[in-house]
The first five atom37 places (N, CA, C, CB, O) and aatype in JSON, in Angstrom:
{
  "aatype": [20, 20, 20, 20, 20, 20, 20, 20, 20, 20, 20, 20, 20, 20, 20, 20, 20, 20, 20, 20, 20, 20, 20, 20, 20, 20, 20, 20, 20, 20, 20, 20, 20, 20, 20, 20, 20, 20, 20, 20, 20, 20, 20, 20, 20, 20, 20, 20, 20, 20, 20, 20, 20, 20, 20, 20, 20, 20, 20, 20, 20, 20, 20, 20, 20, 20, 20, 20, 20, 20, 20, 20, 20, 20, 20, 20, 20, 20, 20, 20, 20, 20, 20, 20, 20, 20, 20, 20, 20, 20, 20, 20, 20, 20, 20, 20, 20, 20, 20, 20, 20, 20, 20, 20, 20, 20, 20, 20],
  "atom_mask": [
    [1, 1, 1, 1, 1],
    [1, 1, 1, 1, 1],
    [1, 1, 1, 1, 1],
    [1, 1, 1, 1, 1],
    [1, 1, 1, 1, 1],
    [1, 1, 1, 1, 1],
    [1, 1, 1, 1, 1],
    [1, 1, 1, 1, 1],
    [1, 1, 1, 1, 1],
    [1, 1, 1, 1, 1],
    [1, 1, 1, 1, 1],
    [1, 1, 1, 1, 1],
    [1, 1, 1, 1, 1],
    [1, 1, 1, 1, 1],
    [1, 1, 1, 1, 1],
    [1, 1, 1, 1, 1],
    [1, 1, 1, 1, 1],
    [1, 1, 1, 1, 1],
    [1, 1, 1, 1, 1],
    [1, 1, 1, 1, 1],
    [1, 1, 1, 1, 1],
    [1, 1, 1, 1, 1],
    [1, 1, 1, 1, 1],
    [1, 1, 1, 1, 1],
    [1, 1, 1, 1, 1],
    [1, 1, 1, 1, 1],
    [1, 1, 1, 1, 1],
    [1, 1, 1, 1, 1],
    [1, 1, 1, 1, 1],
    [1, 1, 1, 1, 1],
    [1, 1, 1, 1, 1],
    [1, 1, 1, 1, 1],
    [1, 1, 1, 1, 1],
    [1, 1, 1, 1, 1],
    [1, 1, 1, 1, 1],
    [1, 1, 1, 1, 1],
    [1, 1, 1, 1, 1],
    [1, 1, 1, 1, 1],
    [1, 1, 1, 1, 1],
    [1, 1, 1, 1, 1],
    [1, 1, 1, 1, 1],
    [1, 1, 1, 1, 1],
    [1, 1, 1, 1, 1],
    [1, 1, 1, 1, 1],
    [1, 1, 1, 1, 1],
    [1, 1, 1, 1, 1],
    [1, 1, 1, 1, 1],
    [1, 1, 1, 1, 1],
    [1, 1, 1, 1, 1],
    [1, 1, 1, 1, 1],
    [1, 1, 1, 1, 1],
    [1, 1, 1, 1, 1],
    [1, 1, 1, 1, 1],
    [1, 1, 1, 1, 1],
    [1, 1, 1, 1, 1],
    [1, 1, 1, 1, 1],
    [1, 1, 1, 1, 1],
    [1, 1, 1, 1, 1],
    [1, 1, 1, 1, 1],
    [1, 1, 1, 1, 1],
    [1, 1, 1, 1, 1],
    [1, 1, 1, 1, 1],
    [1, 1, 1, 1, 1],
    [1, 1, 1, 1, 1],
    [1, 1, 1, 1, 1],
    [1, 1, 1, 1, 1],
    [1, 1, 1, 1, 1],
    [1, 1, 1, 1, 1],
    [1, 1, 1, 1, 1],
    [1, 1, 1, 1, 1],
    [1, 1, 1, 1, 1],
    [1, 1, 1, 1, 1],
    [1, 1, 1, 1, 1],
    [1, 1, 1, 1, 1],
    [1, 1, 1, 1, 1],
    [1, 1, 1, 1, 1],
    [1, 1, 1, 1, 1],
    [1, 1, 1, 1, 1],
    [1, 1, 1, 1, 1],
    [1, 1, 1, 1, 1],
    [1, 1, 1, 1, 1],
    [1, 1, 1, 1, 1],
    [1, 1, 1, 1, 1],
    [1, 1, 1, 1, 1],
    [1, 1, 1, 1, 1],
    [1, 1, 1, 1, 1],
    [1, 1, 1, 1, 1],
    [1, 1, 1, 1, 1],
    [1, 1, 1, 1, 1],
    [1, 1, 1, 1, 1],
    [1, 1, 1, 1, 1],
    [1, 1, 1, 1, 1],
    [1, 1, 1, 1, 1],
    [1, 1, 1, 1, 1],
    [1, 1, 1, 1, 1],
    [1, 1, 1, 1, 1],
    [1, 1, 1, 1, 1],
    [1, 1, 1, 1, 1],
    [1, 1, 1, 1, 1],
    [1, 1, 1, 1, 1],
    [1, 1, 1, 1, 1],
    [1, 1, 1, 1, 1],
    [1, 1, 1, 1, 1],
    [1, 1, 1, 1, 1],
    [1, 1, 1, 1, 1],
    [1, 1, 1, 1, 1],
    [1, 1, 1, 1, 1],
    [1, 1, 1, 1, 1]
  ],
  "atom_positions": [
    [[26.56, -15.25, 20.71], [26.51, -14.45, 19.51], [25.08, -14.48, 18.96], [27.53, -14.95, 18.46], [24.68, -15.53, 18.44]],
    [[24.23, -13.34, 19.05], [23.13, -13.14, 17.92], [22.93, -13.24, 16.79], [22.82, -12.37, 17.81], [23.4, -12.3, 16.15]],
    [[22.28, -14.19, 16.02], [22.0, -14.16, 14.57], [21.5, -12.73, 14.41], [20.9, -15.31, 14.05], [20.92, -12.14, 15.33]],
    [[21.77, -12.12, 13.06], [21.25, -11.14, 12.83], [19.94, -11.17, 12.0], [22.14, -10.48, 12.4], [20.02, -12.22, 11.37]],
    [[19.29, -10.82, 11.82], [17.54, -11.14, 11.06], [17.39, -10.18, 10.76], [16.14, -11.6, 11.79], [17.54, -9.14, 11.39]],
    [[16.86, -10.48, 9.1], [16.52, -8.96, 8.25], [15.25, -8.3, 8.43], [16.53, -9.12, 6.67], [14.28, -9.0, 8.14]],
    [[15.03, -7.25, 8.79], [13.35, -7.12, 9.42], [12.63, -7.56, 8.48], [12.69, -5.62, 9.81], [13.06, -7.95, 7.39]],
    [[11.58, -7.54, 8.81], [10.49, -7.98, 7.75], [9.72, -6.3, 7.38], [9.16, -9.36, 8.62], [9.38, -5.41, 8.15]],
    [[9.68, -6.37, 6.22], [8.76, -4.63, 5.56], [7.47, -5.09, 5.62], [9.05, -3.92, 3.6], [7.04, -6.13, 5.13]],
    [[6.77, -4.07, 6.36], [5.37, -4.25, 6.26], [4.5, -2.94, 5.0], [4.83, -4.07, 8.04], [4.7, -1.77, 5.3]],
    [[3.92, -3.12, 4.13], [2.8, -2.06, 4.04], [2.0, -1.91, 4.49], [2.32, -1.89, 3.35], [1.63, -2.93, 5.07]],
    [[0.91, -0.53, 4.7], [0.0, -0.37, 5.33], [-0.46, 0.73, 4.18], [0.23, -0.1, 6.85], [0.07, 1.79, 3.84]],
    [[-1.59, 0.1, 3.76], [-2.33, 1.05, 2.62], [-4.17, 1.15, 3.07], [-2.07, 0.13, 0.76], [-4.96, 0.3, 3.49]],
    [[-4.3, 2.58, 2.74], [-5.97, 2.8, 3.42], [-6.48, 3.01, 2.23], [-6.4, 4.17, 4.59], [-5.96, 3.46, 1.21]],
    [[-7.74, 2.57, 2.49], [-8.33, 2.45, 1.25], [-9.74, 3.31, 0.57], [-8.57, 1.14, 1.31], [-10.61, 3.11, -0.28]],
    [[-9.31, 4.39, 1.58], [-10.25, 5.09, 1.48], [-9.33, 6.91, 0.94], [-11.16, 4.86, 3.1], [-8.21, 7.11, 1.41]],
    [[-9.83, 7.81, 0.17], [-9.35, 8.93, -0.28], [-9.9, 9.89, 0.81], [-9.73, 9.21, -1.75], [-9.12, 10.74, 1.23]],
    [[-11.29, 9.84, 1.35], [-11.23, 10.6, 2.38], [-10.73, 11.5, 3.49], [-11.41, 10.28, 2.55], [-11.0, 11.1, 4.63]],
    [[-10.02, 12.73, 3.37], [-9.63, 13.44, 4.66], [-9.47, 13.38, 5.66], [-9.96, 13.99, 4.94], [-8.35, 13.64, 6.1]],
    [[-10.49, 12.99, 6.5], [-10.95, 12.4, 7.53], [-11.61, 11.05, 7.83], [-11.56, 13.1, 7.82], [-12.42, 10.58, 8.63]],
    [[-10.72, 10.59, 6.63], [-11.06, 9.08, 7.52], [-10.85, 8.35, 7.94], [-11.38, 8.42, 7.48], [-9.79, 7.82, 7.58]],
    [[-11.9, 7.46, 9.4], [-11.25, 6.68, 10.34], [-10.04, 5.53, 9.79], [-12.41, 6.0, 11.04], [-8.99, 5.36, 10.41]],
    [[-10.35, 4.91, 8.72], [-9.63, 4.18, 8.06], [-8.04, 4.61, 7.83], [-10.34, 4.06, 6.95], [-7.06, 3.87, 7.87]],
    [[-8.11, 5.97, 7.59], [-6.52, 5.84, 6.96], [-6.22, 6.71, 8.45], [-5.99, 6.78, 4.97], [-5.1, 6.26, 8.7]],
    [[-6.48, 7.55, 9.44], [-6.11, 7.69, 10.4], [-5.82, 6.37, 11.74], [-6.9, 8.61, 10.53], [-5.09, 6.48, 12.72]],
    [[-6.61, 5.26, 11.36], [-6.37, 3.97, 11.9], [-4.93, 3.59, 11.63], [-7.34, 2.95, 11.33], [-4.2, 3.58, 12.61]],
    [[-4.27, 3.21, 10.15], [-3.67, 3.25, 9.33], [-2.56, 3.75, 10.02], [-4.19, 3.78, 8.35], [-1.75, 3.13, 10.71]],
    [[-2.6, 5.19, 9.69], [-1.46, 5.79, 10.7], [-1.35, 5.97, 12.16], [-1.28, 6.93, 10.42], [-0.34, 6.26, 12.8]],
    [[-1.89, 5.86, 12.35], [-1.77, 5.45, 14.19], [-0.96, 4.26, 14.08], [-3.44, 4.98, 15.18], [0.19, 4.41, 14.5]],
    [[-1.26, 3.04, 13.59], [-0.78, 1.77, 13.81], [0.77, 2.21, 12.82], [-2.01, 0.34, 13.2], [1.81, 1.76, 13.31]],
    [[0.83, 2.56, 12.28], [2.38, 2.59, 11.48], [2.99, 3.24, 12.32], [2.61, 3.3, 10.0], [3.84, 2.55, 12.88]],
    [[2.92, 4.59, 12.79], [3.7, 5.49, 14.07], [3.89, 4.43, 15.19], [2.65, 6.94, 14.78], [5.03, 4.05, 15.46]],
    [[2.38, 3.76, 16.1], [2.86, 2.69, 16.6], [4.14, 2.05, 16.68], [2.31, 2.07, 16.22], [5.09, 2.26, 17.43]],
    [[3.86, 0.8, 15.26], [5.12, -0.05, 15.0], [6.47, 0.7, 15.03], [5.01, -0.7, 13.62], [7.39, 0.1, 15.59]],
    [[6.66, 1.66, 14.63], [7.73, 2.01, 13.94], [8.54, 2.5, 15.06], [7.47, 2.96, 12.79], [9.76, 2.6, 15.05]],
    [[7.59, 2.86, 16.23], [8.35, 3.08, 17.72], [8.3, 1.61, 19.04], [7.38, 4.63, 18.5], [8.63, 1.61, 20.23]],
    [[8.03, 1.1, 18.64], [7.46, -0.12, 19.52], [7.61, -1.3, 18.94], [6.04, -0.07, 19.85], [7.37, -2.23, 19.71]],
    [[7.99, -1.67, 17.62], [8.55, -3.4, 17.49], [9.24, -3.08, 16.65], [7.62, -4.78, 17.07], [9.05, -2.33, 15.69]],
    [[10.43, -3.85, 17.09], [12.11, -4.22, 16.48], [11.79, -5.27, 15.93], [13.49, -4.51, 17.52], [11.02, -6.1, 16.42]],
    [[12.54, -5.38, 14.43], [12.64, -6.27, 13.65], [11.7, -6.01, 11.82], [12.13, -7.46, 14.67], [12.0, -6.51, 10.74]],
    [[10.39, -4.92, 12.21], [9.58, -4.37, 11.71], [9.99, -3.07, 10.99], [8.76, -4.31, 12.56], [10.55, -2.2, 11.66]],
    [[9.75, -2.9, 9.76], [10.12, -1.81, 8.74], [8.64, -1.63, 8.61], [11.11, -2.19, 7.25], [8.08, -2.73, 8.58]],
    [[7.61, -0.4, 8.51], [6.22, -0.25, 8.2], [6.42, 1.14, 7.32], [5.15, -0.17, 9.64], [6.81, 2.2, 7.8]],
    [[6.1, 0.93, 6.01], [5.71, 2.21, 5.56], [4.28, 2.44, 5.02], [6.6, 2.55, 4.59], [3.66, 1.64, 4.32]],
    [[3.92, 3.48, 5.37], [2.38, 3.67, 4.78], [2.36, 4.11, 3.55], [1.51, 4.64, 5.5], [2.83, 5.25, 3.46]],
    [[2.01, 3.66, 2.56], [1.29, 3.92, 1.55], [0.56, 4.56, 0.89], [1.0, 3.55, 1.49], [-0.47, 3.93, 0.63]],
    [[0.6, 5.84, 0.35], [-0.2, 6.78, -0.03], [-1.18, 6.61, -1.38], [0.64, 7.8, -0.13], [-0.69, 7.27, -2.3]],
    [[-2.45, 5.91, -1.77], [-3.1, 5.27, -2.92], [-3.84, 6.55, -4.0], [-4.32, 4.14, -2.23], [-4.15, 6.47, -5.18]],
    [[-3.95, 7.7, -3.02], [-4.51, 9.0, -3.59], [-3.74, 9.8, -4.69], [-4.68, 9.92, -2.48], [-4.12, 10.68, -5.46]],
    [[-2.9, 9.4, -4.57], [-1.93, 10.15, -5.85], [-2.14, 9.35, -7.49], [0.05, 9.92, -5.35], [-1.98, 9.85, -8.6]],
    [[-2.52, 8.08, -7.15], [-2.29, 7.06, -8.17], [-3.66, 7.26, -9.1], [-2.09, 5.43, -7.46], [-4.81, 7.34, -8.66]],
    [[-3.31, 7.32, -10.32], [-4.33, 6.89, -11.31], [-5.25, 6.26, -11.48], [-4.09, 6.57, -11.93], [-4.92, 5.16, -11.03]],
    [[-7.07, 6.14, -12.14], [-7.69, 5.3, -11.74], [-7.25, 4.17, -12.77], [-9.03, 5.7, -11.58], [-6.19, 4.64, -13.19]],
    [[-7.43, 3.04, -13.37], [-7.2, 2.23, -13.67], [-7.57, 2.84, -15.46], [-7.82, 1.13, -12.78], [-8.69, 3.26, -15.75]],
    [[-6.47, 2.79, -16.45], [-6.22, 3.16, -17.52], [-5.21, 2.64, -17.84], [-6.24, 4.24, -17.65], [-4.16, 2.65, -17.2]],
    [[-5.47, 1.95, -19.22], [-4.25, 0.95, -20.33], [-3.64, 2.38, -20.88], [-5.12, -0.39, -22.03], [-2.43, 2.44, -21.1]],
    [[-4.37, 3.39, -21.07], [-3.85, 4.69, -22.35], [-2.65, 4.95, -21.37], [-5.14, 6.49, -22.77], [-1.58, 4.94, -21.97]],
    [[-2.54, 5.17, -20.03], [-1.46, 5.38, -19.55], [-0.55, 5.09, -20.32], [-1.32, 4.92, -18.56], [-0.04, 5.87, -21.14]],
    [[-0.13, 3.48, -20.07], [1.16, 2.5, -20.33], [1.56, 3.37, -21.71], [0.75, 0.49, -20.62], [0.78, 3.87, -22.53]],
    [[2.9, 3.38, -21.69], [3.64, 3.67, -23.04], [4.74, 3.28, -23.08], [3.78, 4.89, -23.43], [5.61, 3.47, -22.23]],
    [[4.84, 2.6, -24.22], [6.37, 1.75, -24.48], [6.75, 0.86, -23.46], [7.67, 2.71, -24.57], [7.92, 0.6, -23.18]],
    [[5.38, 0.2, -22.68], [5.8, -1.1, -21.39], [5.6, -0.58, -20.72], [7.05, -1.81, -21.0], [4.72, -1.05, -20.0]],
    [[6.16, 0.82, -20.31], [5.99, 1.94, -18.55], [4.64, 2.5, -18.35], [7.07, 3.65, -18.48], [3.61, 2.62, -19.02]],
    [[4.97, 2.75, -17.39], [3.52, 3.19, -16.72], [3.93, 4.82, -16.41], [3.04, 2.14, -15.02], [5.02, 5.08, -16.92]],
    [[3.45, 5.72, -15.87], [3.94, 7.01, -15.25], [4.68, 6.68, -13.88], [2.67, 8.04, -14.99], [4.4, 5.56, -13.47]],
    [[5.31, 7.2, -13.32], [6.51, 7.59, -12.62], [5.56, 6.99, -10.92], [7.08, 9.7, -12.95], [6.17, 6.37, -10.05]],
    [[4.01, 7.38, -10.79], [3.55, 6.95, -9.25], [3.46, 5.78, -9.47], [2.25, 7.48, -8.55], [3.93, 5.05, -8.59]],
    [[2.8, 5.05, -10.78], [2.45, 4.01, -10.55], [3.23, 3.16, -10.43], [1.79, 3.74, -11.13], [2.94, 2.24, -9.65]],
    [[4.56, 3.13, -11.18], [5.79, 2.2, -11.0], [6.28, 2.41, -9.48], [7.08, 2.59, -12.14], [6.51, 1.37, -8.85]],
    [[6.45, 3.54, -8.86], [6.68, 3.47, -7.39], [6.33, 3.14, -6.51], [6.75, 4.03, -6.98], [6.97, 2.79, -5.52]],
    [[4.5, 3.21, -6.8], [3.87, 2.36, -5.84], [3.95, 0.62, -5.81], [2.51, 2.75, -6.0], [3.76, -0.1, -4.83]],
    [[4.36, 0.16, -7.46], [4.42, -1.19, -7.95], [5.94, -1.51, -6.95], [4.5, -1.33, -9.95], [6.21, -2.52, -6.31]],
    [[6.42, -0.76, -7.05], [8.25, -1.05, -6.2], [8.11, -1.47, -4.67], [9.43, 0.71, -6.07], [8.75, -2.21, -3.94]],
    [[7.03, -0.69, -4.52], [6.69, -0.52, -2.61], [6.21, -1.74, -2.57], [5.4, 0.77, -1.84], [6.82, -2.45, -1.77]],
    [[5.38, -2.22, -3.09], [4.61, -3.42, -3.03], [4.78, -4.64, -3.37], [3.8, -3.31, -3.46], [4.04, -5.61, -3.23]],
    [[6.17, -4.5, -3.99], [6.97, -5.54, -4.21], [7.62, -5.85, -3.52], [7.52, -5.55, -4.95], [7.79, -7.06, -3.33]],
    [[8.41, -4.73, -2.73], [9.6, -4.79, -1.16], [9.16, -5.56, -0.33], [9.84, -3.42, -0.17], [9.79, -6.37, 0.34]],
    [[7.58, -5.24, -0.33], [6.94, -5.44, 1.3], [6.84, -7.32, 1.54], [4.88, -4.52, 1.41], [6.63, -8.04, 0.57]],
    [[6.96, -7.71, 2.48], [6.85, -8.93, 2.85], [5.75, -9.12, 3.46], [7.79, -9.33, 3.51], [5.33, -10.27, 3.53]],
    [[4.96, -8.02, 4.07], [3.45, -8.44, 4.56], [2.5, -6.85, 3.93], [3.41, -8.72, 6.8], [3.06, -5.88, 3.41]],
    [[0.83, -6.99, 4.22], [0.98, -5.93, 3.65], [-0.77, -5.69, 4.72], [1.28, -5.94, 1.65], [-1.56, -6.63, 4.83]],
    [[-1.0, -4.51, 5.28], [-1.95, -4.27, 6.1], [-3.07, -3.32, 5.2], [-1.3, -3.62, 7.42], [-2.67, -2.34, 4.58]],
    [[-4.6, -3.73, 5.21], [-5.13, -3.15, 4.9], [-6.43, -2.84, 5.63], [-5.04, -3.45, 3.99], [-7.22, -3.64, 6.12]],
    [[-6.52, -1.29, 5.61], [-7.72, -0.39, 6.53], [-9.05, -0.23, 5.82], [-7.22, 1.24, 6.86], [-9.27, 0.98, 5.97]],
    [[-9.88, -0.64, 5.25], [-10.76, -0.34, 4.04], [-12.41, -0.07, 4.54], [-10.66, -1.74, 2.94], [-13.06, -0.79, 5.3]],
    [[-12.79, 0.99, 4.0], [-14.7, 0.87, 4.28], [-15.08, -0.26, 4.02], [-15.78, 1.76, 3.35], [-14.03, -0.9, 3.9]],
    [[-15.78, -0.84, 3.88], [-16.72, -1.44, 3.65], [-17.65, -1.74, 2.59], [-17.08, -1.16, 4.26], [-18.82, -1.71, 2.98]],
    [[-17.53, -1.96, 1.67], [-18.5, -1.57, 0.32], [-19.1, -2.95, -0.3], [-17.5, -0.72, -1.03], [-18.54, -3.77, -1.03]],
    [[-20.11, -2.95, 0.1], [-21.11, -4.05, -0.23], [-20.6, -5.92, 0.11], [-21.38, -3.76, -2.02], [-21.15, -6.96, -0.26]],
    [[-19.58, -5.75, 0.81], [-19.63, -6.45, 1.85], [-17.77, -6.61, 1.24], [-21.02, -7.86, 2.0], [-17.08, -7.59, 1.53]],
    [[-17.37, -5.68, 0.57], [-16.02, -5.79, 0.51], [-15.07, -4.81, 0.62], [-15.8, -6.26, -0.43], [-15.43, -4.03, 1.51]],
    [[-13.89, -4.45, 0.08], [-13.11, -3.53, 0.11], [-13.23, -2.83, -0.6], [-12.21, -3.71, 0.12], [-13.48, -3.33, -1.7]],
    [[-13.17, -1.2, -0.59], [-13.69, -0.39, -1.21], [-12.95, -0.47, -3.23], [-13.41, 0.99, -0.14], [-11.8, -0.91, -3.12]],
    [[-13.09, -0.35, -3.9], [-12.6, -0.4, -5.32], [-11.49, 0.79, -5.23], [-13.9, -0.13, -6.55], [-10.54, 0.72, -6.02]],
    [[-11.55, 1.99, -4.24], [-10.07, 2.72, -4.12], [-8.84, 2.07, -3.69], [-10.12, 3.78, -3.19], [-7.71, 2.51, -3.45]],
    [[-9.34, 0.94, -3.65], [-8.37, 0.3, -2.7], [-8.12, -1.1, -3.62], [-9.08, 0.04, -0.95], [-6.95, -1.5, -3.54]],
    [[-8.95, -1.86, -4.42], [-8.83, -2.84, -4.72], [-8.16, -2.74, -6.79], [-10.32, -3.48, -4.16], [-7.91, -3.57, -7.67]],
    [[-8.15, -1.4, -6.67], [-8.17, -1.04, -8.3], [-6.28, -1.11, -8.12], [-9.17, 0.99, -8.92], [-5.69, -2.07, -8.61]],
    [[-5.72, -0.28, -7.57], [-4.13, -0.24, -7.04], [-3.86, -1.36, -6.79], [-3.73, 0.55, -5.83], [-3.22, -1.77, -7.75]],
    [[-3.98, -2.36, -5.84], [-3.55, -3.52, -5.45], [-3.44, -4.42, -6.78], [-4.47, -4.06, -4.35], [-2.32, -4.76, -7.17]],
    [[-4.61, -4.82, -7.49], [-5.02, -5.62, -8.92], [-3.99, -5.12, -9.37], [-6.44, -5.39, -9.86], [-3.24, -6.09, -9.4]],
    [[-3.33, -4.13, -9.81], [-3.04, -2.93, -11.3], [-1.68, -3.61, -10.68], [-3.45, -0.59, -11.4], [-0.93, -4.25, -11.42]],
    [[-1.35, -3.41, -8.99], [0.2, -3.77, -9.36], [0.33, -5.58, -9.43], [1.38, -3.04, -7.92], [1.25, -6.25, -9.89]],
    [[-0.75, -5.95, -8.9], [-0.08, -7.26, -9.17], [-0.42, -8.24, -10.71], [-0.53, -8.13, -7.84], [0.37, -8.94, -11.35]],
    [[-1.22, -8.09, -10.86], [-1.78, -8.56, -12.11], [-1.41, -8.27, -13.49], [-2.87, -8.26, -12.08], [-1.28, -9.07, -14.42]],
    [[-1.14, -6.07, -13.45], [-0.71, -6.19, -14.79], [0.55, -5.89, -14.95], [-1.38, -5.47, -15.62], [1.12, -6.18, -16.0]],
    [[1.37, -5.09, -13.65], [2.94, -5.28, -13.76], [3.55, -6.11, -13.43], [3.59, -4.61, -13.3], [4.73, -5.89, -13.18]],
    [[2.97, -7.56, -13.27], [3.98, -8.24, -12.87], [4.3, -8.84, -14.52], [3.59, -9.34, -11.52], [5.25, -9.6, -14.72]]
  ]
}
């Protein structure tokens, strides 16, 4: 008899807004990948371009608008979390590091 095992959710968020870039086409290559090729693995990609830049005037009455709480939900599910990012002065780009902060720091 097989134990059954709950997959593990991965995110995969790019951190770049760019069209064409290698980063978030990396991104999705590797999520299409997983998602046909390892069992046990849930991967959803992450879309960061829709989301707001970092603003308190948002919040009203505790809530945030409707992306940012969804993206805060995704990122809460996930049990691991993959990130594709330029490069920016020897770190991750701030499109990328402003979302990550916002959900963990001020919604939690």
């Amino acid at each position: 008899m097989e134990a059954v095992v709950a997959a593990q959710r991965l995110a995969a968020l790019c951190g770049s807004l760019r069209k064409a870039s290698f980063n978030c086409d990396l991104t999705t290559s590797f999520t299409l990948l997983v998602k046909d090729s390892v069992k046990g693995i849930e991967i959803e990609y992450i879309d960061i371009a829709p989301l707001p830049m970092l603003n308190t005037n948002l919040e009203v009455n505790g809530t945030y608008p409707h992306v940012v709480e969804a993206f805060h939900q995704k990122i809460l599910k996930a049990d691991y979390y993959l990130f594709a990012s330029p490069e920016y002065n020897y770190f991750v780009s701030g499109t990328l590091l402003i979302p990550v902060c916002l959900s963990y720091y001020v919604l939690q």
